[in-house]
C-alpha positions, 0 to 999 in steps of 0.5 A: 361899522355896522353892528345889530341892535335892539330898540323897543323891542324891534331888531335894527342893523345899525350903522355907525359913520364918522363923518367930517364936517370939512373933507377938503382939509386935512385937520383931524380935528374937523374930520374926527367927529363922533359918529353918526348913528343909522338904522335900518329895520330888520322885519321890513328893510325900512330906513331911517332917512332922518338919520341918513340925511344927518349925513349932508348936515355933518358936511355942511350942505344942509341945515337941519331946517331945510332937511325937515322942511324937505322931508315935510314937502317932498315925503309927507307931502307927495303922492310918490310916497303917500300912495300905495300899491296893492296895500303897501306902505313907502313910510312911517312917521316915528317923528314923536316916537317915544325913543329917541333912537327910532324918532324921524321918518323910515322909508321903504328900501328902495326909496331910501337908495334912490335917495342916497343916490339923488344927494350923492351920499351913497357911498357913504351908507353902502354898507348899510344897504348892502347888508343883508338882513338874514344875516343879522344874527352874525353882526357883532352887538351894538354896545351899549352907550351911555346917555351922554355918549349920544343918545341925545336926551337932556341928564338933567332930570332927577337929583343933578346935587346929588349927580354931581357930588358923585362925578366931582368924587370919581373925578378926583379918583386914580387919572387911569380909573376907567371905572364909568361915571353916573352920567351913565345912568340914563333913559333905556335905549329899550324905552318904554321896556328896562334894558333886558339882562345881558347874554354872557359871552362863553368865553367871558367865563372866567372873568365873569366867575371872577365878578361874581366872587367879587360880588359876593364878597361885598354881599358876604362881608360884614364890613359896610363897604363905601365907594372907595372900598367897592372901587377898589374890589373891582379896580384889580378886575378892571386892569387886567382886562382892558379889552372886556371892559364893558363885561363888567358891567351889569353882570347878572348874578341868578337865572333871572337876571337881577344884577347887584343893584337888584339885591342891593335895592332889596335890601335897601343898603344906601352905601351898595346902591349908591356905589353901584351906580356911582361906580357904574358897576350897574345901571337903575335902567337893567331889567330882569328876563321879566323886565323888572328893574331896582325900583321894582325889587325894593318896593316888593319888601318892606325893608326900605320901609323899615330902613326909612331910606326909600326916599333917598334911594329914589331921588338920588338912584332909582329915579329912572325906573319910575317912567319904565314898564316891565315885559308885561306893560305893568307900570310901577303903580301895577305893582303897587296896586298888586300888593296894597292889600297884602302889604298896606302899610309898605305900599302906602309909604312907597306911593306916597314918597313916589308922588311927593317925590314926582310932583317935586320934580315937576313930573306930575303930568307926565305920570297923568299922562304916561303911567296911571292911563298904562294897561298891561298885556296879559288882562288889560288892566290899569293900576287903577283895576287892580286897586279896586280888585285888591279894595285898597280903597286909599289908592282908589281916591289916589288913583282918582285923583290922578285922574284915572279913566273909570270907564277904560275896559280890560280885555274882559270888558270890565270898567273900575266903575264897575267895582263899588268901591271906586263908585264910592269915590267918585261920589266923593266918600270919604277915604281914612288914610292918605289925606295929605297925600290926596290934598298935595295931588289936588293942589298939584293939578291945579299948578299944572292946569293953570300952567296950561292954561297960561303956556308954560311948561310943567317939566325941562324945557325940550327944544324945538326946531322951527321949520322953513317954509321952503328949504330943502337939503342941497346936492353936492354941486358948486357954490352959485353966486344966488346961493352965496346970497341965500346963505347971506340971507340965512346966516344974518336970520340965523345971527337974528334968530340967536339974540331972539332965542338968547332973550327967550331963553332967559325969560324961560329960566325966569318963568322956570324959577318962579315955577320951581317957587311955586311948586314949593308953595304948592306942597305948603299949601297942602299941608295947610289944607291938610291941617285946616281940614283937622282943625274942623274936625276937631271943631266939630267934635268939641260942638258935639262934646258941648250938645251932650253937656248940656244935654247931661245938665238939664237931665240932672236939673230935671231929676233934681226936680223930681226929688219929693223932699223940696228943702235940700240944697245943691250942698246936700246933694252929695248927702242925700239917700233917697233909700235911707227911710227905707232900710233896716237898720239893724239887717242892713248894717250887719249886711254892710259889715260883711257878715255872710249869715245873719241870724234869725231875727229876733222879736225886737227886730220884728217888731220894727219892720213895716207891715207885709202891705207896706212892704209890698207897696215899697216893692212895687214902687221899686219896680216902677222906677226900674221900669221907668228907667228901663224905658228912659234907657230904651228911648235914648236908645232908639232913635225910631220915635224921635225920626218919627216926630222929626218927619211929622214937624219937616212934613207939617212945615214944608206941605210935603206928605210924610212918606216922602220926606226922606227924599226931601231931607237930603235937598233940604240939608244941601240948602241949609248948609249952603247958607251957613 
């Protein structure tokens, strides 16, 4: 059956073959395989002749070593399909392509007939070939499958718990429920990009309407729905339209395309977002007109902030979302550095659970690697340019930590070196927030470096095929008594290769336990590096607490010297007046009383008071002190005359002239440190 389909952006016709392993035998049990997939490109007719070639391994007259040692030798390697004419290309290696569905080697349309015809399998991908490409837009639209249906990448990633506990429930749901499990959840077919939201069909229209009421009575309602509840709502749907089963599926609900999931991630509900998946109502990896997935919709408000459930949403559901980018190229992080300074506390709690959550997993390089290097389309920006723009000066030391290029250039020629504030954070200033964060990153890289360095792998282990030196795919021709002892040869290589790889693979578990223990030492390790660094702190400032005590003790032991009357002791302390030999007794106690007017003195009063000479004198000797504390004050104020004798006694004792003693201080602080 030949379909259309969308793959990284790029149209493809698409072949789906069953092929038999055995077609000599009548057993619908060897002849009913699951189909082979085969693609041919739109823009250029280019095909994919790994996957045609899966057709000779399906009929067992090839082995996958000897199609790739074939396609090394025979097209890598020949001037037939290396040279060019007048500038053209006869192939494209996508064997490393980052979807898996476009990975392997793509031929002009010519050589991948001559091909089909050298090994006597073009009968079988006909159709393909004979289609043509103008005529795309009437294929019918390839449905879209689900990761374990035959995309052929590993489920395992994320939180399998959690996975399991939710296909152990539907499991045990109604035998004709057809609702999808969360194995469904997977990576997007449209990789780098989420799944674009679906074209409704027209005539479609009333079941469509029919969900979307459905929808809005999960929404509406004021009763916390549960799994079982919302399979219920939609179960009715289900059974009364067999034949559209898939259209219930990812239904956007507004102009934008945002599904359920999208609102259900907004509003940060666990029991929506939870069932949605689960269910398989909806997928984490659908994307709005602008590619926005679920992930983006809940980190753009602050309600799973406020909820406390971000965490949860991301392990269990929205994991996928971390690797994917929207129409633009903008990574997760693009929009998190976009809000830090409009949003800084939601944003510091989104990326710190990101990152935790990450380097748990094990996906720390692969975010080092894929996601913090990203530049989107519209200025060229990394995340780590619109951090600085925003001066989130936290996600700056983050960012750089995750080693972010300081020197890439957007469009417009700008490097985040070239913003002061990431200059200061690679010299190392200080950031205020965020240091657990920044010491789990440290301690993480450092796990993955010597990993490295030791050959082990940070995340799940891919399988690799080893390639024979020789072998290539054989014709459909007779058996000869040479080849019956090449494949003697094979299968007792092959019987060997199997104990070998058995060994191998329980060492590689091993090594993965001991890895998994390790990261978890890792995030211990931070968090005591986290709470060393403090104790420091706190060390620091008890020693300066004690400076200043003693500081206050010789001040007031110096003024206790100063006090004309030698004979009181420290116990009369607390009693002594230095002012009582100068009062008026008889003002200064109605004064204390509260009296507002005191009345004239009279002649006895005058009497007692000292001379106009003495009291001049005892006035002037007020203003001497005044001024002798205002200059005391003013001393511990300012701190000029204290650097000025500090520079003379640095200049005296290192020979250097005082005017450059200030380029000296930082060298010779460095030195003193280092020897403490």
């Amino acid at each position: 059956m030949t379909t259309s389909a969308v793959y990284a952006g790029q149209k493809f016709i698409q072949l789906n073959l069953k092929v038999g392993e055995n077609d000599t035998k009548n057993d619908s049990k060897d002849v009913n395989k699951d189909s082979l997939v085969i693609l041919r490109r739109v823009q250029d007719s280019f095909v994919n002749v790994s996957q045609l070639f899966s057709i000779l391994v399906r009929l067992g007259h090839s082995n996958p070593d000897q199609i790739s040692s074939f396609l090394s030798n025979e097209i890598l390697s020949s001037s037939h399909y290396t040279g060019s004419i007048e500038g053209s290309v006869f192939y494209n290696d996508f064997r490393s392509h980052e979807n898996p569905m476009l990975q392997g080697l793509w031929v002009s349309y010519d050589r991948a007939v001559a091909l089909a015809l050298r090994f006597d399998i073009y009968e079988f991908a006909k159709k393909l070939f004979l289609i043509d490409v103008h005529d795309y837009d009437r294929l019918p639209k390839q449905e879209k499958r689900s990761l374990a249906e035959g995309y052929g990448v590993d489920v395992a990633a994320g939180s399998p718990k959690k996975r399991k506990a939710l296909d152990s429930k539907l499991t045990s749901s109604e035998p004709n429920s057809n609702l999808v499990s969360t194995s469904a959840v997977s990576i997007s077919t449209n990789y780098p990009f989420a799944e674009p939201p679906l074209s409704l069909d027209d005539k479609n229209d009333d079941l469509v309407s029919t969900i979307k009421a459905k929808y809005g009575e999960v929404f509406n309602s004021d009763v916390a729905h549960t799994m079982d509840s919302i399979q219920k709502i939609f179960e009715s749907i289900i059974s009364r339209h067999q034949s559209h089963l898939l259209a219930v599926t990812d239904i956007p609900l507004d102009l934008n395309g945002k599904t359920a999931l999208h609102f259900a991630a907004t509003l940060a509900v666990t029991n929506l977002v939870g069932a949605f998946v689960g269910l398989g109502l909806t997928s984490p990896i659908r994307g709005t007109s602008d590619g926005e997935t679920p992930l983006i919709s809940a980190i753009t408000v602050t309600n799973a902030m406020e909820k406390g459930n971000f965490s949860t949403l991301l392990k269990n559901w929205l994991y996928p979302c971390l690797w994917l980018v929207d129409n633009q190229r903008r990574s997760v992080l693009h929009h998190l550095a976009s809000q830090a300074s409009a949003k800084p506390d939601s944003t510091m709690a989104y990326t710190n659970q990101i990152i935790d959550y990450i380097v748990q997993s094990g996906g720390l390089r692969r975010l080092c690697d894929d996601i913090v290097p990203g530049q989107e389309d519209t200025h060229g920006n990394t995340c780590l340019h619109i951090a600085a723009e925003t001066e989130a000066r936290w996600l700056v030391q983050v960012l750089v930590e995750l080693r972010a290029d300081v020197n890439v250039a957007n469009k417009q020629g700008v490097k985040p070196i070239d913003f002061d504030i990431v200059k200061d954070v690679v010299r190392g200033s200080s950031v205020e927030k965020g240091d657990y964060i920044v010491e789990l990153i440290r301690s993480g890289l450092e796990v993955m470096d010597k990993n490295q360095e030791l050959g082990i792998n940070d995340g799940p282990e891919t399988h690799k095929t080893s390639h024979t030196s020789n072998g290539q795919p054989r014709s459909q021709t007779p058996e000869s008594a040479s080849g019956k002892i090449y494949n003697s040869i094979q299968e007792l290589l092959a019987s060997t290769s199997l104990e070998y790889e058995a060994i191998i693979e329980s060492k590689k578990q091993l090594v993965n336990e001991l890895n998994k223990a390790l990261r978890d030492l890792t995030i211990v390790t931070a968090n005591n590096r986290f709470i060393s660094r403090k104790i420091a702190d706190n060390l620091a400032y008890l020693d300066n607490l004690k400076l200043q005590l003693n500081n206050i003790n010789e001040k007031i032991s110096t003024t206790k010297q100063e006090v004309p009357d030698a004979n009181i002791s420290d116990d009369d302390d607390a009693d002594f007046d230095a002012d009582e030999p100068f009062r008026i007794r008889a003002l200064y106690d109605k004064l204390g009383d509260g009296i507002e007017e005191v009345e004239e003195p009279g002649p006895e009063t005058m009497d007692e008071l000292p001379s106009a000479a003495v009291l001049q004198a005892r006035i002037k000797a007020y203003e001497e002190i005044n001024s002798t504390m205002e200059t005391e004050l003013k001393a511990l104020t300012d701190y000029s005359q204290l650097t000025a004798k500090f520079k003379k006694v640095v200049s005296h004792c290192t020979g250097v002239p005082i005017d450059e003693v200030d380029e000296l201080l930082d060298g010779l602080l460095d030195t003193v440190e280092a020897q403490q």
